[in-house]
Every structure is written in C-alpha cells, then in structure tokens.
N, C-alpha and C positions, 0 to 999 in steps of 0.2 A: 590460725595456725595451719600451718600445709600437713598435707597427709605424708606420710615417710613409708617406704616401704619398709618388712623387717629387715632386709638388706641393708639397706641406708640407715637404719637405727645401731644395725652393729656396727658400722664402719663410724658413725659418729660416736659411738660410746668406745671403741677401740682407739681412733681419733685423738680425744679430748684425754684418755687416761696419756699416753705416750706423748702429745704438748704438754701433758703435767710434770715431766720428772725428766730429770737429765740420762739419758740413754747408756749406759758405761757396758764396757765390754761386757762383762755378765746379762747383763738383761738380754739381751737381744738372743744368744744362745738359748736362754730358758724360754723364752716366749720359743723360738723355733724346735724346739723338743718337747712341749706338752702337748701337740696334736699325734704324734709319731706314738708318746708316750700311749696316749689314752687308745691309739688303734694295738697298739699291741698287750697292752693290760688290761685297758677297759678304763670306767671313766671314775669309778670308785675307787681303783689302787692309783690311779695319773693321782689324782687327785689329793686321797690322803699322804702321797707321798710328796705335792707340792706343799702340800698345810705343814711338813714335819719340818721341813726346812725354813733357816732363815732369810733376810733380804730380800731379796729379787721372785726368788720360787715361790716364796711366800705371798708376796704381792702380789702376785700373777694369780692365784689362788683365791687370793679376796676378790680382786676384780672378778672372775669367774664366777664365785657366789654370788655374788653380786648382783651380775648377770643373767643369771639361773634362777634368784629369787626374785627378780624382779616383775614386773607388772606385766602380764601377757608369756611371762615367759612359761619353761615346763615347772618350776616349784613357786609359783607367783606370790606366795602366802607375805612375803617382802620376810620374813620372819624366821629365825632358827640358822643353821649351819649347812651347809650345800652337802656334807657328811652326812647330815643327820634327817637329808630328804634322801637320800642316796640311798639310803640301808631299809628305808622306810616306804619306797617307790616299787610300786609295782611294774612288770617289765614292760609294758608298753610307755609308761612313766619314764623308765633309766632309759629307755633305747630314743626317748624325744628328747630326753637332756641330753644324751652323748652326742647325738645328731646335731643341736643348738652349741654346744660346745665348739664341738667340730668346726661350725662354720662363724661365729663370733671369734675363734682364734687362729682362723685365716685372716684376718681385717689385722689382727692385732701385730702377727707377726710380721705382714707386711708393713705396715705401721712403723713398728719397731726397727727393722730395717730401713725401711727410706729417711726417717727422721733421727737414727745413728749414723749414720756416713755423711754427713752434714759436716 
C-alpha cells in the first residue's frame, strides 16, 4: 500500500463522500458555508449548529466527525460525538481540530463544486 500524504487523505475521503450522493442545490451552498461558518464562530458553534439541522447540514456534520475522530486525526479515539470531544478538548486540542477541519473542508467544497455542475 503506498503512503498518502494527509493532504491526499482528505482529498480522497472528501472525494469518495461527494461520488456518494447526488449533489442538489442545497448541498453545495452548505458545504461552502461551513469553513466561513467555523472562522467566524469557531468550530464548536459551526458545528453544533450543523448537527441541529436536517439533510444536507447534517451530513456534512457527520462526515466532519467522522473525520475528526478518525485514526491519526485530532480526537482519533474513533469513538463518541465530535461535540462531545469539542467541549472536552483542551485548547491546543480544539485549535488542531479547527485547523483539520479547516483544511479537510477545502477538499470537500471543492469537491462539491466541480462534481455539482456536471
């Protein structure tokens, strides 16, 4: 198996979620408003205000935990609620998940754009 940089790991896992699902006018808007979202609230209100919502916000929410708990990343535990690392993370901890965020949902949005205008 080849080595992947973490660059290339988000653009595959951003990637593979957007060939998973038909791209409709909503989605593409929400994925390009949760990086904006999270620099001017922060990544704990982006956040619990994606999870409050149905559809689209929502998804984009789980994919993110998803994300976030995943193997190598900042809350790797694979376990629990991306919330519920969030409130429990000390700041060097939220400031490497905002950061991770940040750049796994540049991949997505782009993503989501090029394979909506198809």
């Amino acid at each position: 198996m080849a080595i992947q940089t973490v660059e290339q790991q988000r653009a595959k896992k951003a990637l593979e979620w957007v060939q998973g699902r038909k791209i409709d006018k909503d989605l593409k808007p929400a994925a390009e408003s949760f990086a904006p979202l999270i620099l001017m609230s922060g990544l704990g209100q982006a956040a619990a205000f994606y999870k409050s919502k149905e559809g689209n916000h929502r998804q984009l929410y789980d994919l993110l935990s998803e994300w976030l708990c995943g193997l190598g990343r900042p809350f790797a535990s694979g376990e629990g609620d991306l919330l519920e690392h969030l409130v429990a993370a000390d700041q060097r901890a939220y400031r490497a998940a905002q950061a991770e965020a940040l750049a796994f949902l540049q991949w997505l949005k782009k993503f989501a754009k090029a394979y909506g205008e198809e």
